[in-house]
ROSE-4610 file (N, C-alpha, C; in Angstrom, 1 decimal, always signed):
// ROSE-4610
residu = [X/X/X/X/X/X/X/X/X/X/X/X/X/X/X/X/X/X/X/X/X/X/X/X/X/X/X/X/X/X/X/X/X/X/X/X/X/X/X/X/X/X/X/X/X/X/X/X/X/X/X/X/X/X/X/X/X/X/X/X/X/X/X/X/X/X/X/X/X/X/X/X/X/X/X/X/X/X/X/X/X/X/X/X/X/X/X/X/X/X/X/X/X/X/X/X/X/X/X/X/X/X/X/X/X/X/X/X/X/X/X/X/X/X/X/X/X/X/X/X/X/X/X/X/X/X/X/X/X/X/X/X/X/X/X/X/X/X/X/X/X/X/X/X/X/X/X/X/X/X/X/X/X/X/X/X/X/X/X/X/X/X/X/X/X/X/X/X/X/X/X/X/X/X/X/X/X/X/X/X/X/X/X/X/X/X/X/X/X/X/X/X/X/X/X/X/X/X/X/X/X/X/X/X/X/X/X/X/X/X/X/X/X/X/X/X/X/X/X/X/X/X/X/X/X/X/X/X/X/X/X/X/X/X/X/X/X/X/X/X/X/X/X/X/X/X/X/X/X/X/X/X/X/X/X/X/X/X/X/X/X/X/X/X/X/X/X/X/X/X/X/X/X/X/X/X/X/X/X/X/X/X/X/X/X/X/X/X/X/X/X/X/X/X/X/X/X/X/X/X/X/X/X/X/X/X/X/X/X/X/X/X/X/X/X/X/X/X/X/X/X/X/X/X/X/X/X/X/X/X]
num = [1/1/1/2/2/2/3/3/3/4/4/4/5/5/5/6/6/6/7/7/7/8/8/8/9/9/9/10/10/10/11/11/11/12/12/12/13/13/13/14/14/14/15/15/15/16/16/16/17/17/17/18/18/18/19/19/19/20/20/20/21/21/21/22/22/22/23/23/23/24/24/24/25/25/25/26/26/26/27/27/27/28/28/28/29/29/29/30/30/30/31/31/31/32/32/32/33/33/33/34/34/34/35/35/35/36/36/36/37/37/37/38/38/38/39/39/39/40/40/40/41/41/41/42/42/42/43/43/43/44/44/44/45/45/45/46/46/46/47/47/47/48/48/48/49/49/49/50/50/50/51/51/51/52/52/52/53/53/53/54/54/54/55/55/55/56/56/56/57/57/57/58/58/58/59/59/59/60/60/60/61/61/61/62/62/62/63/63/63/64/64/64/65/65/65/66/66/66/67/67/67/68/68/68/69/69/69/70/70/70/71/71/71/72/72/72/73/73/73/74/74/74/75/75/75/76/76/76/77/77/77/78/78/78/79/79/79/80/80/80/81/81/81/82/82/82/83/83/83/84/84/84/85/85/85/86/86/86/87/87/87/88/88/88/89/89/89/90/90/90/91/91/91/92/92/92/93/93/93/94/94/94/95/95/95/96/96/96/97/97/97/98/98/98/99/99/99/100/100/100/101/101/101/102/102/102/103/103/103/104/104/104/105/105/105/106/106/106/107/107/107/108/108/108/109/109/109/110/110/110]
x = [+204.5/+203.7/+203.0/+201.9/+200.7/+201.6/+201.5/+201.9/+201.2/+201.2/+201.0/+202.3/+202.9/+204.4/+204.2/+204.2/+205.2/+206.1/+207.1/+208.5/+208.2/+209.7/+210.5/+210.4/+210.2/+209.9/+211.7/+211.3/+212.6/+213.0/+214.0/+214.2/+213.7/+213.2/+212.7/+211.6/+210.7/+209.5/+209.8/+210.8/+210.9/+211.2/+211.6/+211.7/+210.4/+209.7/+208.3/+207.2/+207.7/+206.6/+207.1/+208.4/+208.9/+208.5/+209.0/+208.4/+206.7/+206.2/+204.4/+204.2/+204.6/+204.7/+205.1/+206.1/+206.8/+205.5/+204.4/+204.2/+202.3/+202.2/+200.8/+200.5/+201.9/+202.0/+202.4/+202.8/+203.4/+205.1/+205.8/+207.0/+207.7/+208.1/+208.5/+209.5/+210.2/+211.1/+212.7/+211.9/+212.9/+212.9/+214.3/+214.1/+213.6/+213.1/+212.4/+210.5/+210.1/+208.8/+208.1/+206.8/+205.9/+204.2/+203.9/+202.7/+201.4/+200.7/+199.3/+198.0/+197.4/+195.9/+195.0/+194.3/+193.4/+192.1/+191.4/+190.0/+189.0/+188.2/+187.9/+186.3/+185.8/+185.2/+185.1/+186.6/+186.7/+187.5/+187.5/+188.1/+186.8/+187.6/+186.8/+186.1/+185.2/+184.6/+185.2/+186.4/+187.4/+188.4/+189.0/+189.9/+188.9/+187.5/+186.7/+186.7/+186.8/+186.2/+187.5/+188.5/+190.2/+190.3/+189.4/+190.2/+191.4/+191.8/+193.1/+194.4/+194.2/+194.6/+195.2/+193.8/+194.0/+195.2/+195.3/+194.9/+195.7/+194.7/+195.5/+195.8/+196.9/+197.4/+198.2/+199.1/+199.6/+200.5/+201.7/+202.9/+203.4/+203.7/+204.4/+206.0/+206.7/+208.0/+208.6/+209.6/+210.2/+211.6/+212.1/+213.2/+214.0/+215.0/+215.9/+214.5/+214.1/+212.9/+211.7/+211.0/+209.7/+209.1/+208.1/+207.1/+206.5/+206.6/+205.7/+204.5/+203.5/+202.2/+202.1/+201.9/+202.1/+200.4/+199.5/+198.2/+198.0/+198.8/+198.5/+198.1/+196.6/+197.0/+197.0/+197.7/+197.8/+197.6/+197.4/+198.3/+198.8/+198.8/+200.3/+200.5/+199.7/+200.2/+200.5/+200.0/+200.6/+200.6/+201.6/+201.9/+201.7/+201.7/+200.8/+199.5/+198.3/+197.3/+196.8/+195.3/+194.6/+194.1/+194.2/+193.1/+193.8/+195.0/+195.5/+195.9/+195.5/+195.4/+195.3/+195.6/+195.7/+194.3/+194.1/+193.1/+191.9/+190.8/+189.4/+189.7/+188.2/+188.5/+188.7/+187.7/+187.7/+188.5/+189.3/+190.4/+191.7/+192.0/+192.3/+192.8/+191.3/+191.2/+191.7/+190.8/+191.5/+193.2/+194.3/+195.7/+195.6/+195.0/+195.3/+195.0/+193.8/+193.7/+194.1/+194.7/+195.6/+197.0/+197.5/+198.8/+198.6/+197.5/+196.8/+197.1/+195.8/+195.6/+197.3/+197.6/+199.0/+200.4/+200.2/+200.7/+200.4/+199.1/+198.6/+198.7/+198.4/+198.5/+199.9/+200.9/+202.3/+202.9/+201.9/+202.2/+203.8/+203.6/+204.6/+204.5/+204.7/+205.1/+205.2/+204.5/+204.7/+204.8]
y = [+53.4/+54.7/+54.8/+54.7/+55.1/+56.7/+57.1/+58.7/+59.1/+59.8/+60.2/+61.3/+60.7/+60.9/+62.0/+62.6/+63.6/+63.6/+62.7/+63.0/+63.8/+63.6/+64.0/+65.9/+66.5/+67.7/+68.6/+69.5/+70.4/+71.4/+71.6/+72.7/+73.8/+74.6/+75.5/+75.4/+74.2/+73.5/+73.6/+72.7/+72.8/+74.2/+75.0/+76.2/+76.5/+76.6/+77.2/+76.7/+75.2/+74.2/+74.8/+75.0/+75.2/+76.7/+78.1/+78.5/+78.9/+78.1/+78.0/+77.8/+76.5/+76.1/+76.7/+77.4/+78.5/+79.3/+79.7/+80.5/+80.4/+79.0/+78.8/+77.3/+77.1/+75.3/+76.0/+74.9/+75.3/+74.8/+75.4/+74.4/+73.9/+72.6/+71.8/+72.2/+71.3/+71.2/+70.9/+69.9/+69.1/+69.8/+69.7/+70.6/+70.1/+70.2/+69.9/+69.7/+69.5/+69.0/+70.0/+69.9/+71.1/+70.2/+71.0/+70.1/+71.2/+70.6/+71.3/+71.0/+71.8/+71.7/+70.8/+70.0/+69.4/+70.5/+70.8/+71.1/+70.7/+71.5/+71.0/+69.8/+70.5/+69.7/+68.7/+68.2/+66.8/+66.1/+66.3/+65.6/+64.5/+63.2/+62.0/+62.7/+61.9/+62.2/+62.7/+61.2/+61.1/+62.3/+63.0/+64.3/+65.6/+65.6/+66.8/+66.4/+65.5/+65.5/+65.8/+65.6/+66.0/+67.0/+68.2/+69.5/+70.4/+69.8/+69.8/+69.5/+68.1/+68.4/+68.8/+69.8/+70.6/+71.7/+71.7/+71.4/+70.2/+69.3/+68.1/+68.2/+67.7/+68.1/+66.7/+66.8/+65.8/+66.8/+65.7/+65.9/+66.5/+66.6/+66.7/+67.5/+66.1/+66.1/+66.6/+67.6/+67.8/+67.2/+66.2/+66.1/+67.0/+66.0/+66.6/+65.8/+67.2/+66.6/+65.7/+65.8/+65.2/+65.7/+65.5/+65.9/+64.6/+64.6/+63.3/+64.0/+63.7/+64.1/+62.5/+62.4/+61.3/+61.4/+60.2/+60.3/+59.4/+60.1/+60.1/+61.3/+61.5/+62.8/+62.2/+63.4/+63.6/+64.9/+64.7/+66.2/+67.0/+68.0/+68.8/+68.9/+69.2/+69.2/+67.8/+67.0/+65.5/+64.0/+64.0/+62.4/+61.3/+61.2/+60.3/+59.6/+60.5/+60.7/+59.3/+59.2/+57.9/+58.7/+60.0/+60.6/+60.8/+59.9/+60.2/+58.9/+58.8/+57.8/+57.9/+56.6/+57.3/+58.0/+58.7/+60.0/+58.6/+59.4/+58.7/+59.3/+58.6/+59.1/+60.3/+60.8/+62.3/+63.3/+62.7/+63.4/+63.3/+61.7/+61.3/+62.3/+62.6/+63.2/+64.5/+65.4/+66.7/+66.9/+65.9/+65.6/+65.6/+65.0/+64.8/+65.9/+66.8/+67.7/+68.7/+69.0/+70.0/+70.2/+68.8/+68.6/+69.4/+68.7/+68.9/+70.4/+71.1/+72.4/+73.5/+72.6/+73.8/+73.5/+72.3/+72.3/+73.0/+73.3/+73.9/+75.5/+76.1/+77.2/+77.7/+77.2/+77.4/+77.0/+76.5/+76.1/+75.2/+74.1/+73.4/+72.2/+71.8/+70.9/+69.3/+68.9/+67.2/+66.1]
z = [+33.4/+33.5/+32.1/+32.2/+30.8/+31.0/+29.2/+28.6/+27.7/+27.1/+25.7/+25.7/+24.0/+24.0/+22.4/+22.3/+21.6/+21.0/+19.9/+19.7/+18.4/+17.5/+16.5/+16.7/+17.4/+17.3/+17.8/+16.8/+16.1/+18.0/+18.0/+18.7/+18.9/+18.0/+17.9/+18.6/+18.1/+18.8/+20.4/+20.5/+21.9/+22.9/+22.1/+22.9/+22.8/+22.1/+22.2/+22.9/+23.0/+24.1/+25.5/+26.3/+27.0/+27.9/+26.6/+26.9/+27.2/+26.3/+26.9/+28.2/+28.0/+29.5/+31.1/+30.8/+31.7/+32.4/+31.3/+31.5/+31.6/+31.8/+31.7/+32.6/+33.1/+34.0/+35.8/+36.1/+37.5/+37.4/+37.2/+37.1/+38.3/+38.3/+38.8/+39.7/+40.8/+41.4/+40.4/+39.9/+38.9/+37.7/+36.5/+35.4/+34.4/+33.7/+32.2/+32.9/+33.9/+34.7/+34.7/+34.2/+34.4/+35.5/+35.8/+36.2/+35.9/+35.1/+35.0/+35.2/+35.7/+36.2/+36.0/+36.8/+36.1/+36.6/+35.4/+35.7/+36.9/+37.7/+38.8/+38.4/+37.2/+36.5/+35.9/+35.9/+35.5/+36.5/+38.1/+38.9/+39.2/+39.8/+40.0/+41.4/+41.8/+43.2/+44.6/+44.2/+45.5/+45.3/+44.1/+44.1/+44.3/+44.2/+44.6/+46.1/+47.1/+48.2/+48.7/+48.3/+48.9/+48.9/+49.2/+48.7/+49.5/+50.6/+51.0/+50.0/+48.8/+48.3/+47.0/+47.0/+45.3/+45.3/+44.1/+42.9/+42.7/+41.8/+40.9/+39.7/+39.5/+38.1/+37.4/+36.0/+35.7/+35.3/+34.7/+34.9/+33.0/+32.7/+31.4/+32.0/+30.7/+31.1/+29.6/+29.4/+28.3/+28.5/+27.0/+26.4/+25.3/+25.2/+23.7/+22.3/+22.2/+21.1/+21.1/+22.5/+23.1/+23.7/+24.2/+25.6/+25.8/+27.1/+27.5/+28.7/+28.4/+29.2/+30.0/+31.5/+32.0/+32.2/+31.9/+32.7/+34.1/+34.7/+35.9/+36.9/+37.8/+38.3/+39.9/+40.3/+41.5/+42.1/+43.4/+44.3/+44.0/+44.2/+44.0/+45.5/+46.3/+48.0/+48.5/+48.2/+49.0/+47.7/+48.0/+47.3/+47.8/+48.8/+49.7/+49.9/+48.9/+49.4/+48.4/+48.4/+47.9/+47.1/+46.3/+45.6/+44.1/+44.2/+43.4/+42.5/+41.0/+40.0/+38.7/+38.2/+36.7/+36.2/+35.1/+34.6/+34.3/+34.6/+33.9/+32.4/+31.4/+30.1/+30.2/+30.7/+30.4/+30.8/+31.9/+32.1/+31.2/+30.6/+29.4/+28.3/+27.8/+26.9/+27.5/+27.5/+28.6/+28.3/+28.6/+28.3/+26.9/+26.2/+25.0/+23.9/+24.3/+23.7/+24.4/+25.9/+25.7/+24.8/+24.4/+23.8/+22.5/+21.9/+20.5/+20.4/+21.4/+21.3/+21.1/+22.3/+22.4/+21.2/+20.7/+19.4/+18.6/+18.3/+16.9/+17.0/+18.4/+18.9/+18.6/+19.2/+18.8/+17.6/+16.4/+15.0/+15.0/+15.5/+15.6/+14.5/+13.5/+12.8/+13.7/+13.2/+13.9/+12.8]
């Protein structure tokens, strides 16, 4: 699985990624799993023409002292579907400066 990984981060950090998350993602079935939005502006052709199954999102997973942002998006209604693959750049990026952003927002030390 392509990621963008996150470590060495303090507890504290991770309470404050977590609750962000809580409260600005979709949370998961599973615990530590958040799944967030992708912009409908940066979906590829084939995830705008699926709109049965929007929204697509990717996954960011929290550990003991990490986050992992997985760039893969998918579904959130079907896992099944063909509209679902790893991020173009721009969606790429998108992951990568949401990480950015929400680090610096929650003044987390890296």
């Amino acid at each position: 699985m392509r990621a963008y990984l996150i470590d060495e981060l303090s507890f504290t950090g991770m309470e404050k990624i977590t609750s962000f998350l809580t409260k600005n993602a979709i949370k998961s079935n599973l615990d530590k799993i958040f799944w967030i939005r992708i912009p409908d502006d940066l979906l590829s052709e084939t995830q705008l023409e699926h709109t049965d199954c929007q929204p697509h999102v990717f996954a960011a997973e929290l550990g003991p002292g990490w986050i992992k942002l997985e760039f893969l998006v998918r579904s959130s209604k079907n896992m099944q579907c063909t509209c679902h693959g790893y991020c173009t750049s721009q969606q790429s990026s998108y992951i990568i400066d949401f990480a950015s952003d929400m680090i610096k927002k929650l003044k987390i030390r890296t």
